[in-house]
SEDOVEX-533701 format. One record per residue: residue in three letters; x negated, y negated, z negated of N, C-alpha, C in turn. Coordinates in steps of 0.02 Angstrom, whole numbers. Atoms other than C-alpha are relative to their C-alpha. Example, Ala and Ser with C-alpha at 12.3 -4.5 7.8 and 13.67 -1.06 7.14 Angstrom:
2
- ALA -45 59 0 -615 225 -390 -45 -60 0;
- SER 42 59 3 -684 53 -357 39 -55 -37;
//
This chain:
126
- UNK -15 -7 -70 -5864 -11677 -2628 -61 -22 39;
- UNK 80 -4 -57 -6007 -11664 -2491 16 -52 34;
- UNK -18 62 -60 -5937 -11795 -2380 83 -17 10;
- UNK -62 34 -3 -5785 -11911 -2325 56 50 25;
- UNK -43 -65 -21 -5690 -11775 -2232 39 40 -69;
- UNK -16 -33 28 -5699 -11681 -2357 47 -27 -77;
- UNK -64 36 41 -5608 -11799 -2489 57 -26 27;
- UNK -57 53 -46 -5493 -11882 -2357 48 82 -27;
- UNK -44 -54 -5 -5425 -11677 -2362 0 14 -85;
- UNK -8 19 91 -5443 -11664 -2568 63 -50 -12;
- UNK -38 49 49 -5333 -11816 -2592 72 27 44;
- UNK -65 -30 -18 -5200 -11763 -2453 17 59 -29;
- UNK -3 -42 24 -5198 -11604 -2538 28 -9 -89;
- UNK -7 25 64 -5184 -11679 -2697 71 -25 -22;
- UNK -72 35 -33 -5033 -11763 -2627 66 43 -4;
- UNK -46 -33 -13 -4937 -11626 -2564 17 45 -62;
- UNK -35 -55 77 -4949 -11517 -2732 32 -67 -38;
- UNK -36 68 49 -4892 -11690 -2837 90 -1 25;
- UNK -77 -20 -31 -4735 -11682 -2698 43 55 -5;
- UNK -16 -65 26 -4701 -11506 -2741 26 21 -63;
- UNK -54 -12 69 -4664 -11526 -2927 46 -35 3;
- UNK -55 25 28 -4510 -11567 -2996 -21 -60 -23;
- UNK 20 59 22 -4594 -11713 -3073 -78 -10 -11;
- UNK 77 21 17 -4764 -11795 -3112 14 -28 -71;
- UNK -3 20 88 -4788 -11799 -3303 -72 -43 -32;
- UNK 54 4 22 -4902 -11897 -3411 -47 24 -14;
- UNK 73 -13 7 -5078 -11867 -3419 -1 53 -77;
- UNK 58 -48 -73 -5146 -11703 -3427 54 15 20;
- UNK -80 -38 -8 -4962 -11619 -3403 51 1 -43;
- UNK -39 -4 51 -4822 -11535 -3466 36 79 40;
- UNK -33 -41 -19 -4744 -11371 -3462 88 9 -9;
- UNK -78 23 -2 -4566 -11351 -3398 33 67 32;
- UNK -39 -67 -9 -4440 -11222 -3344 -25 27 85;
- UNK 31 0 -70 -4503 -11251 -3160 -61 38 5;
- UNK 81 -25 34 -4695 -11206 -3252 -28 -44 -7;
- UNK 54 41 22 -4838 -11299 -3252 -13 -84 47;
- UNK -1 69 -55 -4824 -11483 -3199 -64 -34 -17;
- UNK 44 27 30 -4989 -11562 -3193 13 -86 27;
- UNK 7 79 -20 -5031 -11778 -3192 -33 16 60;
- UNK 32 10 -66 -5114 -11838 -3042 -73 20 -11;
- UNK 55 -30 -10 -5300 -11818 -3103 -14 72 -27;
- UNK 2 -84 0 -5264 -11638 -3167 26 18 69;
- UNK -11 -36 -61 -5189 -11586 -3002 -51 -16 66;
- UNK 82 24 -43 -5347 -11684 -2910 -54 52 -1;
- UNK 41 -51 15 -5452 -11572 -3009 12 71 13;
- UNK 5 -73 -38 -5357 -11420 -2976 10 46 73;
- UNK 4 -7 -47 -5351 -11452 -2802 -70 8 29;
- UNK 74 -16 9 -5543 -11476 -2817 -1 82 16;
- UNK 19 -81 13 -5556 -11295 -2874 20 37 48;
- UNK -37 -32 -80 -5434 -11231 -2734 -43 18 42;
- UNK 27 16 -77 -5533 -11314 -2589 -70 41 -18;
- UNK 50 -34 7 -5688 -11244 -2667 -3 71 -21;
- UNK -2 -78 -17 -5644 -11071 -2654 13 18 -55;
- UNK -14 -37 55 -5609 -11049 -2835 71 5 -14;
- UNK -65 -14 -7 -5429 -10991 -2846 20 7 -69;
- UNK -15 -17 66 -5436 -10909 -3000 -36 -55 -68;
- UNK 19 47 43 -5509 -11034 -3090 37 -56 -2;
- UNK -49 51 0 -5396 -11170 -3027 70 31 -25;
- UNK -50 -37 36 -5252 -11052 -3083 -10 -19 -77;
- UNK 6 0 72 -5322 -11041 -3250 1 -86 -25;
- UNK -31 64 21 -5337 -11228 -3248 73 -21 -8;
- UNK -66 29 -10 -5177 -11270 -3208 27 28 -59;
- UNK -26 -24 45 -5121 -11146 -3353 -18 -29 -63;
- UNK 7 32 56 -5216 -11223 -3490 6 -71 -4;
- UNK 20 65 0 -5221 -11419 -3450 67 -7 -29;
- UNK -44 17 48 -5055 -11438 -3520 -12 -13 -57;
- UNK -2 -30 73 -5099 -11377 -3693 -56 -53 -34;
- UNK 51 34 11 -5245 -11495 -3693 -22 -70 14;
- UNK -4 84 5 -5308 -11668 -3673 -20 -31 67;
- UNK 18 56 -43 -5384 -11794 -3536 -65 -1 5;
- UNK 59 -15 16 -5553 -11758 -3604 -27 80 33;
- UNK 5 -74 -24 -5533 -11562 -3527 -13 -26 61;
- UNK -13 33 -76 -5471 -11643 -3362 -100 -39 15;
- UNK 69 20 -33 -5639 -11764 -3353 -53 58 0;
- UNK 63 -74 -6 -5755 -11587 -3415 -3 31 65;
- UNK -9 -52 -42 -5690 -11487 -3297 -29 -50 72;
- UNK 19 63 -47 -5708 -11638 -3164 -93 3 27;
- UNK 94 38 5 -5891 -11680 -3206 -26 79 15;
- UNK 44 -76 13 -5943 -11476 -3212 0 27 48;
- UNK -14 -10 -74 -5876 -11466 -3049 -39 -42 50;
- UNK 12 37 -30 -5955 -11607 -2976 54 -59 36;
- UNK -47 56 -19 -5809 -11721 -2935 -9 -71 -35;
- UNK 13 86 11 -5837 -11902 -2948 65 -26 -75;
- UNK -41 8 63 -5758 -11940 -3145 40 -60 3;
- UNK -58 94 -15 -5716 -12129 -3096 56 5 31;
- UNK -45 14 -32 -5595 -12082 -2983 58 48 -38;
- UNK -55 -47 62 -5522 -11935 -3095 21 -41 -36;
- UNK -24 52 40 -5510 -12077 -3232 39 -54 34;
- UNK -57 35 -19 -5421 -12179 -3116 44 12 7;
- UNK -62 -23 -4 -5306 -12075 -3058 35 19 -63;
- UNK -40 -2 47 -5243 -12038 -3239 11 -59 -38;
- UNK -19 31 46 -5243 -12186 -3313 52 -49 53;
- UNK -57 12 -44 -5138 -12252 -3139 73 24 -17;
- UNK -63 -38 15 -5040 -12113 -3185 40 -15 -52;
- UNK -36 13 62 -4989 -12143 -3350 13 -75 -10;
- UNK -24 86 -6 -4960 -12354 -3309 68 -1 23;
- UNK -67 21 -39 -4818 -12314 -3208 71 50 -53;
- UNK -75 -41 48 -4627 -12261 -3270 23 67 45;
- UNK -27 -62 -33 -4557 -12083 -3222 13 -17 82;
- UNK -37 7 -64 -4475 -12144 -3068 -33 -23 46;
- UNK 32 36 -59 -4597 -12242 -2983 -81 44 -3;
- UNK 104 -29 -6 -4768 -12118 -3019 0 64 65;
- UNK 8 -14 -56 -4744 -12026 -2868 -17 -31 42;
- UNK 6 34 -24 -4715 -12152 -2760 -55 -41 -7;
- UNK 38 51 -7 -4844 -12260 -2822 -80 13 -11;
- UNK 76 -54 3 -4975 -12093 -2851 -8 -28 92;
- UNK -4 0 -30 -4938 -12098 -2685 -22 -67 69;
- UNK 26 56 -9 -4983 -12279 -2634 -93 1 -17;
- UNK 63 11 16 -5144 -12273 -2739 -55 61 27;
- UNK 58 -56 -60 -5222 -12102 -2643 -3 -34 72;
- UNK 1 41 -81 -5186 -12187 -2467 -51 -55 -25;
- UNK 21 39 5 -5263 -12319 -2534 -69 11 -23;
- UNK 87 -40 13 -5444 -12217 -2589 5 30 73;
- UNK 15 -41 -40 -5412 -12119 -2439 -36 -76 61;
- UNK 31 46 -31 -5431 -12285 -2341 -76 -50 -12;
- UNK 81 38 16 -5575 -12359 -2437 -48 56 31;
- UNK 63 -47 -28 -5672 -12189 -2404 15 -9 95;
- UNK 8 14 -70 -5622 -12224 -2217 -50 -58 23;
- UNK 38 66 -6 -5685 -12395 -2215 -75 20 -6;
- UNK 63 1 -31 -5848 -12328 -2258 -54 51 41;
- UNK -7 -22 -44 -5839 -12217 -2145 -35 -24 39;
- UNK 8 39 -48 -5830 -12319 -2007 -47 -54 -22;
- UNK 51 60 0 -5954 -12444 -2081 -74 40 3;
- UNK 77 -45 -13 -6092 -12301 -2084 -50 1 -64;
- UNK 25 -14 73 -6217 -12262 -2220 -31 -94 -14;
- UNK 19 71 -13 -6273 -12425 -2290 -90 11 -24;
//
């Protein structure tokens, strides 16, 4: 991501597809009668691809990350240019918490990046 803007809208984005499945599954996914449910840093990444104009490529992600590991998720991450630390956070966040509370608490821990990238924001380049 080129600048703060542009992740503040990545992670809300990130957000609203996570709210959209039926559930948030352990790290990378899981396929279900609904389709393709991805974790939090697979759906980061294939919101990545989205925002960057690749459609069909984030499609195709979303179709294979199921089938595959955590190690795809950081490739795809890093090849893209997305910052890997925060991909690796968000899955291993993901997979700490129990079914019931990894929405809710995906949901806590993006507000809570979205506000650090504010902070330095507002503190200016250092």
């Amino acid at each position: 991501m080129e600048n703060h803007e542009e992740w503040v809208g990545l992670l809300d984005r990130t957000v609203h597809a996570l709210e959209e499945q039926a559930v948030v599954p352990l790290s990378p996914g899981q396929v279900a009668i609904e389709g393709q449910q991805l974790c939090a840093g697979a759906m980061l990444v294939k919101e990545a691809l989205a925002c960057d104009g690749r459609v069909e490529d984030a499609r195709r992600f979303r179709q294979e990350v199921a089938s595959r590991n955590t190690d795809y998720i950081k490739e795809v991450a890093s090849t893209i240019g997305l910052n890997s630390d925060i991909v690796q956070a968000a899955i291993i966040f993901n997979d700490s918490l129990p079914p019931e509370e990894r929405l809710p608490g995906l949901k806590g821990f993006f507000a809570g990046l979205k506000a650090g990238i504010r902070a330095q924001t507002d503190r200016g380049p250092s």
